[in-house]
C-alpha positions as CSV (number, residue, x, y, z in Angstrom):
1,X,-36.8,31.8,-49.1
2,X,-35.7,34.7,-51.4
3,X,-35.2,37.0,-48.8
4,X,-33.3,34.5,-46.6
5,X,-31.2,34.0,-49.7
6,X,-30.5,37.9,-49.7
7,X,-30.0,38.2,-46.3
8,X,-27.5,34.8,-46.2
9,X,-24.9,36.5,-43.9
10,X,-26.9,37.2,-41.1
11,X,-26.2,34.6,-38.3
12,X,-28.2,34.3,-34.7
13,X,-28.5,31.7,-32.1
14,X,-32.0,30.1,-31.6
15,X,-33.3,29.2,-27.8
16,X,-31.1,26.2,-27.9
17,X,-28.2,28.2,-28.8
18,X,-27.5,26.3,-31.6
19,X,-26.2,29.1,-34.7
20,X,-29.4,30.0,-37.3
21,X,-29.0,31.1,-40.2
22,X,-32.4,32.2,-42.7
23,X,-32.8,29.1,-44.1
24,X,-37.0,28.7,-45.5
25,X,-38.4,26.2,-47.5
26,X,-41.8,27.6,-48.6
27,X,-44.5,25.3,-50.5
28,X,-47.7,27.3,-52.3
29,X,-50.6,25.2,-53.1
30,X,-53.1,26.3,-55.2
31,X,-56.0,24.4,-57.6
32,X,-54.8,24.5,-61.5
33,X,-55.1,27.7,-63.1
34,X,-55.4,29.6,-59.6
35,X,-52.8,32.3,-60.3
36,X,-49.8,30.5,-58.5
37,X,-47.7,32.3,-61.3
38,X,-48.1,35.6,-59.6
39,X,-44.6,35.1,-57.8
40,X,-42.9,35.3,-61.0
41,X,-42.9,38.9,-60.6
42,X,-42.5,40.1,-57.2
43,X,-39.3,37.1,-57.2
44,X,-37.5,38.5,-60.4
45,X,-37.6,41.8,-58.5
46,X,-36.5,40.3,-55.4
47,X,-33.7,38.4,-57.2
48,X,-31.9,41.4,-59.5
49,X,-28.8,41.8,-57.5
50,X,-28.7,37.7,-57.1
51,X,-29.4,37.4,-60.9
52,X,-26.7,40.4,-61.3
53,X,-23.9,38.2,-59.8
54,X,-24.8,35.6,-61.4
55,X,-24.3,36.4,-64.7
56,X,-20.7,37.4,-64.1
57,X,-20.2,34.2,-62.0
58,X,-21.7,32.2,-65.3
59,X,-19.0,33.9,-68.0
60,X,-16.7,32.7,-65.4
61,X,-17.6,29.5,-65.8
62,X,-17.8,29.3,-69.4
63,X,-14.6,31.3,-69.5
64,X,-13.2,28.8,-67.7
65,X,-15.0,25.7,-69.9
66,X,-13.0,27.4,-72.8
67,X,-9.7,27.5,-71.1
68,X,-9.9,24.0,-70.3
69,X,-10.5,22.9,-73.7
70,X,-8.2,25.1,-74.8
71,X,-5.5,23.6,-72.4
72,X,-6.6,20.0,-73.1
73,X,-3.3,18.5,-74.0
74,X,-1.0,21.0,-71.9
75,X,0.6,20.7,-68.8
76,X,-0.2,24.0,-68.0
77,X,-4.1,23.6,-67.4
78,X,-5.9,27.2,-65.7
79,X,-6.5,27.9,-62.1
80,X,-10.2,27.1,-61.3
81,X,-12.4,30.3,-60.6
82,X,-14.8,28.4,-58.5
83,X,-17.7,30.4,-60.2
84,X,-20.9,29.8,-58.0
85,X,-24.2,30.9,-59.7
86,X,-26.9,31.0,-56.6
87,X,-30.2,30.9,-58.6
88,X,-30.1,27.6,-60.4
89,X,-33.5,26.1,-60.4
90,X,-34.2,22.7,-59.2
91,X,-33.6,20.3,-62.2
92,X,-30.0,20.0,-61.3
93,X,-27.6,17.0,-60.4
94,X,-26.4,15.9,-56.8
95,X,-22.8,16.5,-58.2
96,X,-23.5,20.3,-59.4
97,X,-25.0,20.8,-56.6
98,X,-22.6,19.9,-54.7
99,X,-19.7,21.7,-56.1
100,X,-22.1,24.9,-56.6
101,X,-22.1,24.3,-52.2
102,X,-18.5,23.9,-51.9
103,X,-17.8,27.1,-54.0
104,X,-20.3,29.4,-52.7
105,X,-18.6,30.3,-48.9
106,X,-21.9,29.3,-47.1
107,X,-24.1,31.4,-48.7
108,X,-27.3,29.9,-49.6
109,X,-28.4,28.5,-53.0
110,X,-32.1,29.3,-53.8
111,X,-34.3,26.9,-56.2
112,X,-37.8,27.4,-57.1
113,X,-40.1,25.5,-59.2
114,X,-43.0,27.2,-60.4
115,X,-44.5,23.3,-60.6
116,X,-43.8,21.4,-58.3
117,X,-44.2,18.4,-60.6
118,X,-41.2,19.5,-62.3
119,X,-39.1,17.7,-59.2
120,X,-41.2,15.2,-59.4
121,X,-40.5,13.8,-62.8
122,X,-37.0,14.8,-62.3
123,X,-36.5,12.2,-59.4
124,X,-37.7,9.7,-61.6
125,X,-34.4,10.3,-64.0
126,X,-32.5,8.3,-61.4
127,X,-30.0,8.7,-57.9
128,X,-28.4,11.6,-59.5
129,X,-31.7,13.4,-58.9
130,X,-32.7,11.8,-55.7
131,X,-32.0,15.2,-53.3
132,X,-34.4,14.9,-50.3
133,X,-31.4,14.2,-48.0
134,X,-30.1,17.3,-49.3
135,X,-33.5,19.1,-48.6
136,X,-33.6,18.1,-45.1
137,X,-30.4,18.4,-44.0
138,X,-30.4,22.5,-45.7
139,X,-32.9,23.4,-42.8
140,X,-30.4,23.4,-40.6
141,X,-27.6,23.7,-42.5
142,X,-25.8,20.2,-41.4
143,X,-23.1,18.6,-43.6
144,X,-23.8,16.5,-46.8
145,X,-21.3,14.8,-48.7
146,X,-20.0,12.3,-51.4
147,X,-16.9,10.7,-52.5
148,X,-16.2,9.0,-55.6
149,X,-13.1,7.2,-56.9
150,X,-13.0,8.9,-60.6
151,X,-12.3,11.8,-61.2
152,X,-14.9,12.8,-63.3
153,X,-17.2,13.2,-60.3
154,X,-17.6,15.5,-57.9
155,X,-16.8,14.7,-53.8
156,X,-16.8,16.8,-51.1
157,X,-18.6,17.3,-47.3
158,X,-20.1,20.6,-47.2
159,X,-22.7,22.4,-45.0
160,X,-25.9,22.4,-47.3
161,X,-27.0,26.4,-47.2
162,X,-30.1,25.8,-49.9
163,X,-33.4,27.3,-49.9
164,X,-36.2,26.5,-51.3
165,X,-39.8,27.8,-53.0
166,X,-42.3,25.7,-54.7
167,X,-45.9,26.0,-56.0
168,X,-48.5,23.4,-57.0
169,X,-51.6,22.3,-56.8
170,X,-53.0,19.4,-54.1
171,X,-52.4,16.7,-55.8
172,X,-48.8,17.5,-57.3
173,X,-47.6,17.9,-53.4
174,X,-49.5,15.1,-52.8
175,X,-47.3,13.2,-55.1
176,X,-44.2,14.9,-53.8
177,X,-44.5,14.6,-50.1
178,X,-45.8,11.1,-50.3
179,X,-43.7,9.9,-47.1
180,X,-45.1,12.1,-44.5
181,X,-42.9,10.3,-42.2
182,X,-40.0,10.9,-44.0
183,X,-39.4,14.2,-41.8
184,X,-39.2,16.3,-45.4
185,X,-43.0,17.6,-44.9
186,X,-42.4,19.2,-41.0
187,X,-39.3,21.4,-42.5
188,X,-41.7,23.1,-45.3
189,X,-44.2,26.4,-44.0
190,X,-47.3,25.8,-46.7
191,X,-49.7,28.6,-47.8
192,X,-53.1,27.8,-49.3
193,X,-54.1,30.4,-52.0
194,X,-57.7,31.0,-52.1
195,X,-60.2,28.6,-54.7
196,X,-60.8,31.2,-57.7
197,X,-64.0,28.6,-58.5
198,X,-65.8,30.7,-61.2
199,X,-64.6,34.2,-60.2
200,X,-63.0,36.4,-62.2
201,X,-59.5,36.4,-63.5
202,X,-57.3,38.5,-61.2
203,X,-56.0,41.3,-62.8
204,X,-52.5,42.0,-61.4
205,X,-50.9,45.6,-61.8
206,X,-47.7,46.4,-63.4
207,X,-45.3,47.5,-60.1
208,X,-44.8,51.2,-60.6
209,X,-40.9,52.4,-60.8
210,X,-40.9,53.5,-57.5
211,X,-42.3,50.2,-56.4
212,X,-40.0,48.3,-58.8
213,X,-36.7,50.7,-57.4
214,X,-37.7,50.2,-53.2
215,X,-38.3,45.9,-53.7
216,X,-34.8,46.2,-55.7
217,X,-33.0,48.6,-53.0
218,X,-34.5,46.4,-49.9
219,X,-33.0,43.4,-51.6
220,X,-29.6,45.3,-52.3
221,X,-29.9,46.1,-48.4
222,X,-30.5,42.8,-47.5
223,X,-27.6,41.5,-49.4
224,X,-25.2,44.5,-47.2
225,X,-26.7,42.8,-44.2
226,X,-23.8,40.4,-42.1
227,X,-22.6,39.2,-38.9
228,X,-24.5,38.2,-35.6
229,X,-27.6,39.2,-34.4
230,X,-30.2,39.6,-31.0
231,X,-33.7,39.9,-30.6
232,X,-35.0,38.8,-27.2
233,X,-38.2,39.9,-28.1
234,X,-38.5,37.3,-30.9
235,X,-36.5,35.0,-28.4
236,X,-39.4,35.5,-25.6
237,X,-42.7,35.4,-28.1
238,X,-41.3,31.9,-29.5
239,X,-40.2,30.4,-25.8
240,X,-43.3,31.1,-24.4
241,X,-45.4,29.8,-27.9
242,X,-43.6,26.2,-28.1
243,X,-44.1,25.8,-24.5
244,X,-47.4,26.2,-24.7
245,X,-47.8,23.9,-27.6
246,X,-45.8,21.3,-25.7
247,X,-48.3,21.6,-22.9
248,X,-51.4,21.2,-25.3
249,X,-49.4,18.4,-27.1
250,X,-49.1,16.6,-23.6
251,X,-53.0,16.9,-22.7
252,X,-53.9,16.0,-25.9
253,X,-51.6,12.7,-26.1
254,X,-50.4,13.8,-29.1
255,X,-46.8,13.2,-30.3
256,X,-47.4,14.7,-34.0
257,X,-48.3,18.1,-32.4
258,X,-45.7,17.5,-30.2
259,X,-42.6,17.2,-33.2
260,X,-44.5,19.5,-35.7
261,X,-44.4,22.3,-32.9
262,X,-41.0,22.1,-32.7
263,X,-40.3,22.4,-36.7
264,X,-42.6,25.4,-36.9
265,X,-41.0,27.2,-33.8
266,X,-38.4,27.3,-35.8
267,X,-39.8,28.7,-38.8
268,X,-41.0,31.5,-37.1
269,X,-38.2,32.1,-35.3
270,X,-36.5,32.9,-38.2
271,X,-39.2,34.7,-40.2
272,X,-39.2,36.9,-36.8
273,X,-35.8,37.7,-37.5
274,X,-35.7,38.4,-41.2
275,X,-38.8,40.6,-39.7
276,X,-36.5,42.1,-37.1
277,X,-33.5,42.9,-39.7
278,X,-36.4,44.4,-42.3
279,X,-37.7,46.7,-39.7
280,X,-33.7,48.7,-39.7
281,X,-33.0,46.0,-36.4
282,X,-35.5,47.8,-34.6
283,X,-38.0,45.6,-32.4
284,X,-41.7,46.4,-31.9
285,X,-44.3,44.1,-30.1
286,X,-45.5,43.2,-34.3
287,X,-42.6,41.5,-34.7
288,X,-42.8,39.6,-31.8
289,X,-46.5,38.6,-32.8
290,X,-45.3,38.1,-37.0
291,X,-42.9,35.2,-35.4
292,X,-45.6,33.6,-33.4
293,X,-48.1,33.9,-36.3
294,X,-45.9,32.3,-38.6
295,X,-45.0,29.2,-36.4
């Protein structure tokens, strides 16, 4: 998810031609105390030049805040910036959301909750919090909308470019993907970290400043990275995986394998091509084989 959030303005057509773009919602699930806290690191590294932006988008918005107050009881009230912070977290309302979309030129949002009870609780606050329509329709970037009479809310019908990355343990994804039917579940890629049942505590390294200064240039490259772009490679490895899962699915009688290989052709279709556009958009038989391991 935080690399398809850096890499937000690379677009490529899928085997259905239907547009992509790197859209990823990622799930880590982990016992309590397991170390899922470890991506707090390697993300904040990820995320500088995002983080950078967003700062200046943020005094633009309080700037903003300011004038308007300032202006209350003039007719000459300031132009709207449209400032669009991209890292917001996930504790935030339908309506901010929703104006955060409409001002950020369909480039994607990213949200991550280091507990994934945190959404949890937060849907239980009301509608205004109630965003799994949103979720699903983000991985494939279809339209969402609202429109309200006053004019104290917030309407408009964008294309939802959001991405997402949780962590929790069994039970708090349990509690949030309670309706596995609800089509939410097949749109996630999970990743089970290993039990640390009475082992020792992991002792993770400080990243070194040449570490620290090639994750922050990648990400700064990613971020450069626009326009359309072709793998057949990637195209060929996927074609020739979901076919094959279609033909297990139709021996087996089985119509979950059948709709969940679909989803996670997808999935790694994409993560083939973030692959592809890391690698300088030079193809290798890997990257081919990364796609198909991912799906």
């Amino acid at each position: 998810p935080i690399l398809g959030t850096l890499a937000t303005r690379v677009r490529f057509n899928y085997l259905d031609h239907q547009q992509q773009s790197f859209s990823f919602m990622s799930c880590i699930i982990a016992p309590p105390a397991a170390g899922k806290s470890f991506i707090r690191k390697p993300t904040n590294l990820l995320l500088t030049p995002i983080n950078a932006q967003d700062e200046v988008e943020r005094q633009k918005e309080q700037d903003y805040k300011d004038a308007l107050r300032a202006a209350k009881n003039s007719k000459q009230q300031p132009e709207n910036p449209r400032p669009c912070p991209r890292n917001n977290g996930v504790n935030i309302s339908i309506a901010k959301l929703l104006q955060l979309l409409s001002y950020s030129d369909n480039k994607h949002l990213i949200g991550i909750a280091e507990e994934l009870d945190t959404l949890t609780k937060s849907e239980k606050a009301g509608v205004w919090s109630q965003k799994r329509d949103i979720y699903r329709l983000a991985f494939d970037n279809a339209y969402y909308g609202q429109n309200y009479m006053s004019d104290n809310s917030f309407s408009a019908n964008v294309p939802v470019y959001y991405n997402l990355l949780l962590t929790g343990t069994p039970n708090a994804a349990a509690r949030f993907f309670k309706d596995v039917e609800d089509g939410l579940i097949t749109r996630f890629c999970f990743a089970q970290l290993p039990d640390m049942f009475g082992q020792d505590i992991p002792n993770f390294e400080d990243y070194s400043e040449a570490e620290q200064r090639y994750i922050i240039g990648t990400a700064t490259q990613l971020m450069d990275e626009s326009g359309e772009v072709i793998c057949a490679g990637v195209n060929q490895h996927i074609a020739k995986w979901v076919k094959q899962k279609g033909q297990e699915a139709v021996l087996e009688d089985s119509r979950a394998k059948d709709t969940l290989r679909k989803r996670a052709a997808v999935i790694g279709f994409r993560a083939g091509y973030l692959a592809y556009i890391l690698n300088g958009r030079k193809y290798s038989k890997e990257i081919g084989q990364f796609a198909v391991w991912v799906a």
